[in-house]
VOGU-3710 file (C-alpha; in Angstrom, 3 decimals, decimal comma):
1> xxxxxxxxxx> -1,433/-19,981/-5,998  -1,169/-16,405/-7,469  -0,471/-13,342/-4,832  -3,703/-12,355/-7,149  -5,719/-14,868/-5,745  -4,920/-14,471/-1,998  -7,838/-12,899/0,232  -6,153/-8,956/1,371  -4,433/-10,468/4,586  -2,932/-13,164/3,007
11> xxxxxxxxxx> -0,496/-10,941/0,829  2,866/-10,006/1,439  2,793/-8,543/4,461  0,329/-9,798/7,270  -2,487/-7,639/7,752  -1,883/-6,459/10,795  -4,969/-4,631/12,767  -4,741/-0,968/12,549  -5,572/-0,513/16,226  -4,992/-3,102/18,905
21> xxxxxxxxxx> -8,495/-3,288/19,925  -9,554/-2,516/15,820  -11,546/-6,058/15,468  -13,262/-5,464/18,636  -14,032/-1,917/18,167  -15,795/-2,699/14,548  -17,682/-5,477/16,386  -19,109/-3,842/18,558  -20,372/-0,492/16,848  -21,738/-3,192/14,606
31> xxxxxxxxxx> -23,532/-4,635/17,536  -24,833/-1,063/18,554  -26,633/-1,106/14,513  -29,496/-2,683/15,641  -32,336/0,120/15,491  -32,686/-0,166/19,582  -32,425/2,895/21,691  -29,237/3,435/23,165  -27,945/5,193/26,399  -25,765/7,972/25,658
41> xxxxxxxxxx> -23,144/7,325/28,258  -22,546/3,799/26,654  -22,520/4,978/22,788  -19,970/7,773/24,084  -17,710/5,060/25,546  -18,086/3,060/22,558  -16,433/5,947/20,294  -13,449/6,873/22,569  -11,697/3,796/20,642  -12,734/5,640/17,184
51> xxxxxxxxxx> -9,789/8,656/16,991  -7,155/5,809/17,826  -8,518/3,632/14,927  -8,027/6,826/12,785  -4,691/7,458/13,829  -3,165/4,356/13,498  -5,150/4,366/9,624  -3,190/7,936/9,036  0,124/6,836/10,346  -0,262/3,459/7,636
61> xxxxxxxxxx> -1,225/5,738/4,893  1,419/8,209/5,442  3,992/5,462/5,938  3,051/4,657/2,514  2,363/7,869/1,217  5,684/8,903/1,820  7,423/6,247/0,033  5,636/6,924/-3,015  5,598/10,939/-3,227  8,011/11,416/-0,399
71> xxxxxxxxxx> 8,119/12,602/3,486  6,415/16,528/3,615  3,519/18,665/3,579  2,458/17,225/0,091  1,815/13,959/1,714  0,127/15,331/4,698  -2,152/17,269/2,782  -2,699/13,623/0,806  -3,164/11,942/4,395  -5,647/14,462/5,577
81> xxxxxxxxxx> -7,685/13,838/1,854  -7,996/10,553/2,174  -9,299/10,352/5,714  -11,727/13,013/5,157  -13,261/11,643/2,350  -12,832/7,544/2,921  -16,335/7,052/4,912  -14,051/4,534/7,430  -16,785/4,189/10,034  -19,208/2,566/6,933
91> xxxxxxxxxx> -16,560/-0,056/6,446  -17,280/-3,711/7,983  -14,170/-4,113/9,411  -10,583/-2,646/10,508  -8,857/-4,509/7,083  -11,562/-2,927/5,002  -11,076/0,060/6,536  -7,485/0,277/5,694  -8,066/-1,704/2,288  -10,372/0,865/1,335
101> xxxxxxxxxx> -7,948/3,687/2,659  -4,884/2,035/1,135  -7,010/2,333/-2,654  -7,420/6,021/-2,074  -4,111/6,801/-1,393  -2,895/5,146/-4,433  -5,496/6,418/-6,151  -4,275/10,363/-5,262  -0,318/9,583/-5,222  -0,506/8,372/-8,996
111> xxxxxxxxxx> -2,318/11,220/-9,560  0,498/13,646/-8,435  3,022/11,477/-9,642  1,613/11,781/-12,971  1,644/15,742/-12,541  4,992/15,693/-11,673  6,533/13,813/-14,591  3,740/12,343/-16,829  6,029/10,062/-19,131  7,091/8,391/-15,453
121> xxxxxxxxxx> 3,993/6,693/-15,458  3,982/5,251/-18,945  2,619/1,501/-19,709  5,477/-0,299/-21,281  4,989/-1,752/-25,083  3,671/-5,473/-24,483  6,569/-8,138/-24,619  8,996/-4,481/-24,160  11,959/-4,480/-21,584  14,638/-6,484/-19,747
131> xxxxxxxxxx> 13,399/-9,981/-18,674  13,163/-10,424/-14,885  15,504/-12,608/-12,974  12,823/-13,958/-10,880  9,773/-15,593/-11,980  7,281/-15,419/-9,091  5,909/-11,855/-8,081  5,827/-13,299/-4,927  8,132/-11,407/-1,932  9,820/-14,606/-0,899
141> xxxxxxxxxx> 11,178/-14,700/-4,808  13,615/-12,043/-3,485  14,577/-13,967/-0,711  12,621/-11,286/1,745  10,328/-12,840/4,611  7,498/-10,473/5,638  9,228/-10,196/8,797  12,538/-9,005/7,248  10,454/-6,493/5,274  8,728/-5,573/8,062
151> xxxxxxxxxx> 11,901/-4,497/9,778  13,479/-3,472/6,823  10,630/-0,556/6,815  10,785/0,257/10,682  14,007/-0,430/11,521  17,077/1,312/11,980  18,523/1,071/8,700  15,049/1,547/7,158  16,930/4,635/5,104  18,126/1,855/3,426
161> xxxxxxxxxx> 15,166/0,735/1,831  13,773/4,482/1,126  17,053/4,596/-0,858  16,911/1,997/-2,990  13,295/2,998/-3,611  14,467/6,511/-4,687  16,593/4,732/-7,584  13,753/3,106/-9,026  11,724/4,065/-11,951  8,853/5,990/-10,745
171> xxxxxxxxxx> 6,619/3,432/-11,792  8,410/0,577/-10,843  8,437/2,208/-7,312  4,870/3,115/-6,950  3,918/-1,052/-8,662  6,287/-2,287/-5,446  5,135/0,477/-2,847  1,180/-0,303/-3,347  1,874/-4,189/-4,123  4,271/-5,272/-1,450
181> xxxxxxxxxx> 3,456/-2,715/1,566  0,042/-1,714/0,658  -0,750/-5,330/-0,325  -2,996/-4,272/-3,567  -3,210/-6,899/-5,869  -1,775/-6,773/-9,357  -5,215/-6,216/-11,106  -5,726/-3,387/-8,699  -2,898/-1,520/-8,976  -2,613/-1,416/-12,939
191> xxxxxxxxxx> -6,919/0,013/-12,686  -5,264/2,436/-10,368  -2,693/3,352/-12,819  -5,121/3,056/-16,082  -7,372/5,230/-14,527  -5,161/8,126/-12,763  -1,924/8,171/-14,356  -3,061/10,088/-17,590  -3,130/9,311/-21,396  0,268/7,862/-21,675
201> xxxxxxxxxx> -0,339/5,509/-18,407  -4,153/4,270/-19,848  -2,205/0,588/-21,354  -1,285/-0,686/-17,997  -2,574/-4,458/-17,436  -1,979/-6,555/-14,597  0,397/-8,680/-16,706  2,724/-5,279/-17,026  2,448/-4,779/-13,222  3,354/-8,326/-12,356
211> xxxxxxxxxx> 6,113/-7,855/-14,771  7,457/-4,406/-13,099  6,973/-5,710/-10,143  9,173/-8,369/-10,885  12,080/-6,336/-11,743  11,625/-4,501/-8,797  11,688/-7,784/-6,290  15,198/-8,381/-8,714  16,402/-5,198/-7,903  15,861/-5,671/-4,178
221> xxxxxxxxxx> 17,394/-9,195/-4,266  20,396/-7,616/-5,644  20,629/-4,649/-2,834  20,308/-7,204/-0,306  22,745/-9,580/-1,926  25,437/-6,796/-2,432  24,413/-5,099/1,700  25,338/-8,339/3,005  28,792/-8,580/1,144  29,272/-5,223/2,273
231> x> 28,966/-5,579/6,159
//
């Protein structure tokens, strides 16, 4: 089945909740919708949960953020963008909340990235570039478990990871950031790219992504392959 196809939680890395009590908070505020009057004491209790929801939404995003633009004030000032203007509490639940958070984010990170360096961004010339050594733009191609990524990215030698992400082309970075740890599908991320990454980025298909990412999941095989020798 394609990583395409998969429902949001079922790709690369498990959707986890973005606040331990997330499901249960989003339940019942959706409970509390039901036109009846309310006493004040309860709705108040009801919202305490709501800041920790939003923190645990910013900390994802700027996890993410900062892999694509890099850790600083730029991706703060992203952050605080896309949790202003992402209307979180009219989302059904906490993985549409982050879906829906995670689309933004991309959505403003290509947009500096394309400011930085515009020709970073271009959409490769159809059947153009070096063939892949893996086949399936699945994360298990590379021979990476979600789990491994997973501590790959908070783990102590998660350096390791941010610096074989620096080496990658800047698009090939930002197609493996918002695929494998935002979890975007492939169709999303080249309308992401199409749509923010300027004139020369306006060709990108989901074909080209699948392909980049590809390359990418190669690349990582290959850092792994040649970590492990080194140890």
């Amino acid at each position: 089945m394609s990583q395409d196809s998969l429902p949001l939680d079922e790709k690369f890395l498990p959707e986890q909740s973005v606040h331990p009590q997330g499901a249960a908070f989003f339940s019942q505020i959706s409970e509390m919708l039901n036109g009846q009057p309310k006493d004040p004491a309860i709705v108040e209790a009801a919202l305490t949960g709501w800041d920790g929801v939003l923190e645990k939404i910013a900390g994802d995003l700027y996890q993410i953020g900062s892999m694509l633009l890099g850790e600083g004030e730029e991706t703060i000032q992203l952050i605080e963008y896309v949790v202003a203007n992402v209307d979180i509490p009219a989302c059904s639940d906490h993985i549409d909340a982050q879906h829906k958070s995670r689309l933004a984010l991309g959505e403003q990170a290509i947009r500096v990235l394309a400011t930085r360096v515009p020709a970073s961004l271009s959409a490769p010339e159809p059947d153009s570039g070096p063939v892949s050594c893996i086949e399936d733009d699945d994360l298990s191609a590379a021979g990476v478990t979600h789990a491994e990524l997973e501590r790959m990215l908070t783990g102590p030698e998660s350096q390791h990871l941010r610096t074989w992400l620096e080496g990658l082309p800047v698009s090939q970075r930002a197609i493996f950031v918002l695929r494998a740890i935002g979890g975007l599908s492939s169709i999303e991320v080249a309308v992401l790219l199409a749509e923010n990454g300027g004139p020369q980025a306006q060709d990108w298909t989901p074909d080209a992504v699948r392909s980049s990412f590809r390359l990418a999941l190669c690349s990582l095989a290959s850092q792994l392959i040649h970590s492990t020798h080194s140890k």
